[in-house]
N, C-alpha and C positions, 0 to 999 in steps of 0.2 A: 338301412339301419337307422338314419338320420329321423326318416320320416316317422319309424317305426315309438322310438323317443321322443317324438314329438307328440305324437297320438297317445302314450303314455304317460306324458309327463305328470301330472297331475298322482298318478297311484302311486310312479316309479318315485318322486319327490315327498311322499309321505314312508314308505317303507324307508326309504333311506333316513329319513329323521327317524323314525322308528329303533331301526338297527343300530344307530351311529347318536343315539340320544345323548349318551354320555361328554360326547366331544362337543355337537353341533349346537346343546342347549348354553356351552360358555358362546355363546356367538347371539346371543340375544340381543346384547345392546347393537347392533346391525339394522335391527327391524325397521328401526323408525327411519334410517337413512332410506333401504332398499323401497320404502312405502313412500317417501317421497320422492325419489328418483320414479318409480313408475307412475305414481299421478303425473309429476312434469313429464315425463315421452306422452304421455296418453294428453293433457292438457297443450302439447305443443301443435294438436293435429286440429285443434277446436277453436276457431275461428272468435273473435266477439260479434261477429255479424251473422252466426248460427246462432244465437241466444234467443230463444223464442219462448217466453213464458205461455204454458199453456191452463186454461181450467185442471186441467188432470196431473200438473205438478202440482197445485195447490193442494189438491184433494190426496194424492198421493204423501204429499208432503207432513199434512196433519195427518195423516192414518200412519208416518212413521214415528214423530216426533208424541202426537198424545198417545199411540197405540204402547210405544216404550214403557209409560208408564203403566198404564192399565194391565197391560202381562205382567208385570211388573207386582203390582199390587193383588192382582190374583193369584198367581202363584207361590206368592210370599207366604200366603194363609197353609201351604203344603210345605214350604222347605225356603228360607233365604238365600239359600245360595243357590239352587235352581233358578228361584225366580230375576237374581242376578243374572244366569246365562239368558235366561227368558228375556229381560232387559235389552241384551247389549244385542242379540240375533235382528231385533226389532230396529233398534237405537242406528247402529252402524250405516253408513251411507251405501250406494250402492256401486258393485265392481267395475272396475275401470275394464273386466273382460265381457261387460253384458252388452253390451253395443256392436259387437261380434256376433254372440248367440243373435242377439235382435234380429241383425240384417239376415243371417240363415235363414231365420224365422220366416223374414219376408217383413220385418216390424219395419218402423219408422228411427233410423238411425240418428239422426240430427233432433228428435223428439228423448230418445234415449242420454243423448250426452249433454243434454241442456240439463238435464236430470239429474242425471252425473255431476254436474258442479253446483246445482241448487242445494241438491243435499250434502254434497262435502261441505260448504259453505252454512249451512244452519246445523249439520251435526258439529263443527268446531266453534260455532257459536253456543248449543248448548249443552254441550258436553261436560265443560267446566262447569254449567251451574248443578245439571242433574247429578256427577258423580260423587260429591262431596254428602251427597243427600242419602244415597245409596251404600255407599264404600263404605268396605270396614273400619279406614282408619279414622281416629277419636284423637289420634295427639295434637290434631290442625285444627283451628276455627272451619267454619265456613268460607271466610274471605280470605284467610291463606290457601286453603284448597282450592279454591277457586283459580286465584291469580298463579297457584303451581299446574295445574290443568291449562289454564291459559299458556300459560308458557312453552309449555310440552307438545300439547295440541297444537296451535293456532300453525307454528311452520309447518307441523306434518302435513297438513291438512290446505294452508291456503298461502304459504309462501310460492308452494308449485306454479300456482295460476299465476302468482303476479309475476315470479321470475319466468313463464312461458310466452305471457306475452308483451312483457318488457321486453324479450329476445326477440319475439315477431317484428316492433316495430322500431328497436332502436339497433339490433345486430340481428338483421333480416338474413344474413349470408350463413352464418352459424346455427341459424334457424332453420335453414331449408335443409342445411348436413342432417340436423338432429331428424328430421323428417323422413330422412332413405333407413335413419337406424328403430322405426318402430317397432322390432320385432324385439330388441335388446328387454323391452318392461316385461313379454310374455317368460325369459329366463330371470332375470330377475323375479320375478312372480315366484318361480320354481326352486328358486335359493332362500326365500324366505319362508314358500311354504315347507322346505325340508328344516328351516332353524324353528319354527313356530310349532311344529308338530315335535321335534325334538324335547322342544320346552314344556310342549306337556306332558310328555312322555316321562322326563326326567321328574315334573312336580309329584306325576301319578305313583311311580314307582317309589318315589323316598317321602311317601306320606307314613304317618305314624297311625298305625291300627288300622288300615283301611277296612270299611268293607263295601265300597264300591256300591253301595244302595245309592248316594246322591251323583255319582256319574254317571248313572242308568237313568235316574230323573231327567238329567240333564239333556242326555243324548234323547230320551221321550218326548221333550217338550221344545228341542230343537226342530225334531220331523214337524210336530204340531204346526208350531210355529211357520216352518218354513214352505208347508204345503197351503195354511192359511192365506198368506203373504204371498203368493202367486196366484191362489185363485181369488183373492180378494184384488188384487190387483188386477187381472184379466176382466173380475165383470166389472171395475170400472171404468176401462179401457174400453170395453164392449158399447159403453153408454157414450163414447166418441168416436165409435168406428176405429179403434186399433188396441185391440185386447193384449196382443202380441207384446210392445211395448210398452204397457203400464204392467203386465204382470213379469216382465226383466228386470223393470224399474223398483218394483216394492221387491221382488222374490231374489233375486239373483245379488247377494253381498260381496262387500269386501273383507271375504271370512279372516284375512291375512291382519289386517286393523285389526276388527273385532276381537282375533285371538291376545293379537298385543297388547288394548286395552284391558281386556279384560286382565289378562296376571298382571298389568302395570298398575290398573286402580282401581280393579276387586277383587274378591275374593278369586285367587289363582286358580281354585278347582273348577268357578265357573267357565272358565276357558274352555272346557270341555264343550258344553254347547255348542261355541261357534266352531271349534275341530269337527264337529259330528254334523252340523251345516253343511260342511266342505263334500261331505258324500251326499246328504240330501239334497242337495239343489243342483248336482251334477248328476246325479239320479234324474232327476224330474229333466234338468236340459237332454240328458240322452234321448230321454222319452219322449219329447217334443222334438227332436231333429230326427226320429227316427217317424215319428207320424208325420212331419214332413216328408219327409223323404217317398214314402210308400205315397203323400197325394201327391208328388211330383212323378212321380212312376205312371200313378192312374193316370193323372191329365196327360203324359205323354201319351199312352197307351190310344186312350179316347181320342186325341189328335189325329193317330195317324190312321185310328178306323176312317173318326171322318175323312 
């Protein structure tokens, strides 16, 4: 049964936000805790002496940071608030669960989570200057928005690391506990994807006049977006020999952020985008562990002829 939930969690923890909308969207303000409670377990296992800057974080790096904008601006010319979800699917760093898929894959794991914290670290650097640029709201300057984005961000985002390895090297003993409990961030994951899915559920339902033509953009331009961003990722992975891990790195998000951001400093209907993320890029990991799997089968096969 245990395992059974485990291998579900992901659908069973959206149906449940789904059903239970009404309750689980008062639990919003949670998100940002439970979002950096899982960076720090996932930042406690990452060494400072795995940090290996490579060509293909660079390159990876500006195709997330300039690419935010550029969907951004093209899509704008269709609908503003698409092109907000279109933004932030791009913008958002990547999952603290893709270092997982990676190794399945056969990727390069330690190439993966050096990734992981390059892009937390320049999405909370540019976060606060792009959203004020973008965002609906108009009562704040620039430089208030900003220095409130700073404020909001910068712990979600990079308190985690410095409190993870202030504990590695100053309370090394309380560090190795936290080490036997890495599986506590994968439920956690699972309690904020049922409150985040809740909260859009709850925005969706008590909009005034819907007719659900820009949700349907949204969730269109998510798939776009997120099949782009894996295979743009994969051939330039291909061009250093490990396809595998740069298209984890650009394609696989931390839809759970993303959704947060987005109702906390855009327009809230774009949230929908990175909600409809959450099925497209676990779509595409299916499909890629299950074409693993079948060349793991062949090469056993061919093995035991020879």
């Amino acid at each position: 049964m245990l395992q059974f939930i485990k291998d579900w969690m992901l659908p069973l923890a959206m149906l449940t936000g789904v059903i239970t909308y009404p309750w689980v969207s008062q639990l919003t303000f949670l998100t940002p805790y439970l979002i950096f409670t899982m960076l720090f377990v996932t930042f406690c296992k990452l060494s400072p002496s795995d940090i290996h800057i490579r060509p293909e974080h660079i390159w990876l790096l500006l195709i997330q940071m300039v690419g935010c904008l550029v969907a951004y601006g093209l899509v704008w010319l269709y609908d503003p608030v698409v092109a907000q979800g279109a933004f932030i699917c791009v913008l958002v760093p990547t999952a603290t669960s893709a270092a997982v898929i990676t190794g399945m894959l056969g990727g390069n794991v330690a190439f993966l989570t050096t990734y992981l914290l390059v892009c937390n670290i320049a999405v909370a650097v540019a976060a606060p200057a792009l959203f004020p640029l973008i965002g609906p709201d108009q009562e704040l300057s620039f430089i208030q928005a900003f220095l409130y984005i700073c404020r909001e961000v910068g712990p979600v985002l990079l308190f985690p690391l410095a409190l993870a390895w202030f504990m590695r090297y100053f309370i090394p003993k309380i560090h190795q506990k936290l080490l036997r409990i890495h599986r506590l961030s994968f439920y956690l994951w699972a309690v904020a994807l049922t409150i985040v899915t809740g909260s859009t559920v709850h925005f969706l339902v008590n909009q005034e006049n819907p007719d659900y033509s820009t949700e349907i953009g949204l969730a269109v331009v998510s798939l776009v977006i997120c099949v782009g961003q894996f295979l743009l990722g994969r051939r330039i992975g291909r061009r250093y020999g490990d396809p595998v891990s740069s298209g984890q790195g650009l394609g696989q998000k931390n839809t759970i952020l993303a959704i947060w951001m987005a109702q906390t400093y855009l327009n809230p209907i774009s949230s929908v985008a990175p909600a409809a993320y959450v099925l497209w890029q676990n779509s595409i990991n299916s499909y890629q562990l299950w074409l693993k799997g079948k060349q793991l089968k062949r090469e056993k096969r061919n093995s035991t002829i020879i």
